[in-house]
C-alpha positions in Angstrom: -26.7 174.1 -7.0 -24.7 170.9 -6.3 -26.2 168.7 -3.6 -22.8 168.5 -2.2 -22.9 170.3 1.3 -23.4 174.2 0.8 -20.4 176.2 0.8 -19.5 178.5 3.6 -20.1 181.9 2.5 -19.8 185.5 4.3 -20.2 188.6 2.3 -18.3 191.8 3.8 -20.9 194.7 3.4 -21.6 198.3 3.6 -25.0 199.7 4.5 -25.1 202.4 1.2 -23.4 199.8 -1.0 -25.2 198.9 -4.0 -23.3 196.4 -4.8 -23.3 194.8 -1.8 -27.0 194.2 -2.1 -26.8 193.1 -5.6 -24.2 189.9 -4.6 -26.7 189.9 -1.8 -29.9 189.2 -4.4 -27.8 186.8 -6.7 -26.8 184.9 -4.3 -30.3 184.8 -3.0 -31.4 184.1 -6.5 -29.2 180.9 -6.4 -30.5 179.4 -3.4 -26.7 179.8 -1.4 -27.0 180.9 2.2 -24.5 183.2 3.0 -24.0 185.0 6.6 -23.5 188.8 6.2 -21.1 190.9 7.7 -21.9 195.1 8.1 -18.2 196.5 8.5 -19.6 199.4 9.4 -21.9 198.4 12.9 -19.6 195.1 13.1 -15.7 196.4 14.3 -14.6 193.0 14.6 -15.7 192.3 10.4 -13.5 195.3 9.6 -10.7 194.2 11.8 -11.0 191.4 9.5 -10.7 192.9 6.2 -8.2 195.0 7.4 -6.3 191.8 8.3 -6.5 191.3 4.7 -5.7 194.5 3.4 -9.0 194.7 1.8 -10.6 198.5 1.9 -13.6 198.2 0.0 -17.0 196.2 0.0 -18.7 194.0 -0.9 -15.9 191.2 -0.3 -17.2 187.4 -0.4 -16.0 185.1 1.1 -16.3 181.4 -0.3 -14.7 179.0 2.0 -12.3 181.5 3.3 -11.4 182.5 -0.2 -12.0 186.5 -1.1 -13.6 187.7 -3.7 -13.7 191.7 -3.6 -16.4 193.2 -5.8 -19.0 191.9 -7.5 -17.0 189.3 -10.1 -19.9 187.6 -11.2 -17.4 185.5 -12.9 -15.4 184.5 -10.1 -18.2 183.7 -7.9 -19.8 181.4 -10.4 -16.4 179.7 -10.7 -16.1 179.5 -7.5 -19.7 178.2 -6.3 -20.1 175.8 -9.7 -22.4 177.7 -11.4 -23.0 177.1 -14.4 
């Protein structure tokens, strides 16, 4: 990880969602806090995705940019991981 300052990063999750908790463990792997966000005890997250007409978790969001699924690829981009 870049010692630039850490990115802002909120991951949009469902409790039965296995791939929520796998974003959940790379992420964790990669030293990245992240804040997470159950759309299913937290109304105000799904108003949010909603918002964004996204329907489905795990959605990521790096500096208010979504990434919906688990796109390994597009979260590496998007963190700098090399």
């Amino acid at each position: 990880m870049p010692a630039t300052s850490q990115p802002r990063i909120i991951i949009f999750t469902g409790a039965t969602c296995p791939w929520c908790n796998r974003v959940k463990q790379y992420l964790k792997e990669k030293r990245f806090r992240f804040r997470e966000v159950d759309v299913e005890r937290n109304p105000e997250g799904a108003r949010e995705m909603k918002r964004r007409n996204i329907m489905g978790v795990p959605v990521v969001l790096i500096n208010n940019r979504p990434i919906v699924g688990f796109d390994k690829a597009k979260i590496d981009k998007a963190l700098d991981i090399k």
